[in-house]
C-alpha positions as CSV (number, residue, x, y, z in Angstrom):
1,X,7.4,-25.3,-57.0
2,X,7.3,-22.3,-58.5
3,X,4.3,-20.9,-56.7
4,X,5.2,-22.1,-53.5
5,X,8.1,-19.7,-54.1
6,X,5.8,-16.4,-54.7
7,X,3.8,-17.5,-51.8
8,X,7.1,-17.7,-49.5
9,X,7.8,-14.2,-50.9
10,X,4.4,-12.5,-50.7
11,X,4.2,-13.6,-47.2
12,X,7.7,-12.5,-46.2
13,X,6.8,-9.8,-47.7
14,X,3.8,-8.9,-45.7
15,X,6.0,-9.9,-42.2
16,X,9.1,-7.9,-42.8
17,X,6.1,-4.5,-43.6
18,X,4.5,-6.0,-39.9
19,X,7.5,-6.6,-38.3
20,X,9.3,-2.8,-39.2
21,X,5.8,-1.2,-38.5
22,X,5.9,-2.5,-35.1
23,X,9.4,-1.4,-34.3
24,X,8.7,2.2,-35.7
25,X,5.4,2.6,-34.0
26,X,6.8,1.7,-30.6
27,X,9.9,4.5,-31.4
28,X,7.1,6.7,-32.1
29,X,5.0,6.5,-28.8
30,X,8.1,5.9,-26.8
31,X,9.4,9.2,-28.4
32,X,6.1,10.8,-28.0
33,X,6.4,10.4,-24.1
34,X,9.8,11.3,-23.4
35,X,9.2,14.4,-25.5
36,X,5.5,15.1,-22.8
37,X,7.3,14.0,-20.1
38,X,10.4,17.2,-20.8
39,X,7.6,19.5,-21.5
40,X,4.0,18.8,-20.8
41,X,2.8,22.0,-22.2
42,X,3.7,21.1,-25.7
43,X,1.7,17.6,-25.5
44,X,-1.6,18.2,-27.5
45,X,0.6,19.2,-30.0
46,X,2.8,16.7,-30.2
47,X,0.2,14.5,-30.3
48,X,-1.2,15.8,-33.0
49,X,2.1,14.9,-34.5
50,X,2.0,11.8,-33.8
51,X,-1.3,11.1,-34.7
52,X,-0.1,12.3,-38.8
53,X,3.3,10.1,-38.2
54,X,1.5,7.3,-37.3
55,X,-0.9,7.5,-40.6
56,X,2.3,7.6,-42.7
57,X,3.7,5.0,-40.8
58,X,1.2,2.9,-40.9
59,X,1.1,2.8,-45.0
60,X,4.1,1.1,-45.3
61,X,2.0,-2.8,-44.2
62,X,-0.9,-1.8,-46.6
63,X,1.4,-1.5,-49.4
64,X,3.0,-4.3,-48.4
65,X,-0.4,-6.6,-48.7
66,X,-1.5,-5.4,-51.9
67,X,1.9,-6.2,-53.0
68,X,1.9,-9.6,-51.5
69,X,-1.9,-9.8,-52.1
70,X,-1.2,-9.1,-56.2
71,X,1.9,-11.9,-55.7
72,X,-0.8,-14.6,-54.3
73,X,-4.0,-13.7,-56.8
74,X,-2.3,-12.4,-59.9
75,X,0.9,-13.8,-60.6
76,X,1.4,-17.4,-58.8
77,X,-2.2,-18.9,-60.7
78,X,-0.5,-18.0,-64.0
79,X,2.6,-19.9,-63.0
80,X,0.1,-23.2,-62.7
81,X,-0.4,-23.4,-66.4
C-alpha cells in the first residue's frame, strides 16, 4: 500500500510540473506576440528573451521527474521489504 502511495505522488508530481509548464509557456508566447504586435521593431529581441525565459521555464518539469523519478527507483523498492 505503501508504494502505491509514492507512486500516486511521484506521478502527481510530474503532472502538476507538466500541467504549470504548459500554462506558463502559452503566457509566454502569447505575451511575446502582443508585445511584437505593439512594436515590431523590438521583436528579435524580444525573442531572444523569450528564448532564455523559456529555458528557465522549462526546468521546472525536469526537476520535477528526477524528483518523481528518485520517488519511483529509490525510495518505493525499500518500502517492499
Amino acid at each position: 500500500m505503501e508504494q502505491a502511495v509514492v507512486y500516486f505522488a511521484a506521478a502527481f508530481l510530474m503532472g502538476i510540473a507538466a500541467l504549470g509548464t504548459a500554462i506558463g509557456f502559452g503566457n509566454l508566447g502569447g505575451k511575446l506576440l502582443e508585445a511584437s504586435a505593439r512594436q515590431p521593431e523590438q521583436a528579435p529581441a524580444l525573442q531572444g528573451k523569450m528564448f532564455i525565459m523559456a529555458g528557465l521555464v522549462d526546468a521546472v518539469p525536469i526537476i520535477g521527474v528526477g524528483i518523481g523519478m528518485y520517488l519511483i527507483f529509490v525510495v518505493a523498492p525499500g518500502m517492499g521489504a
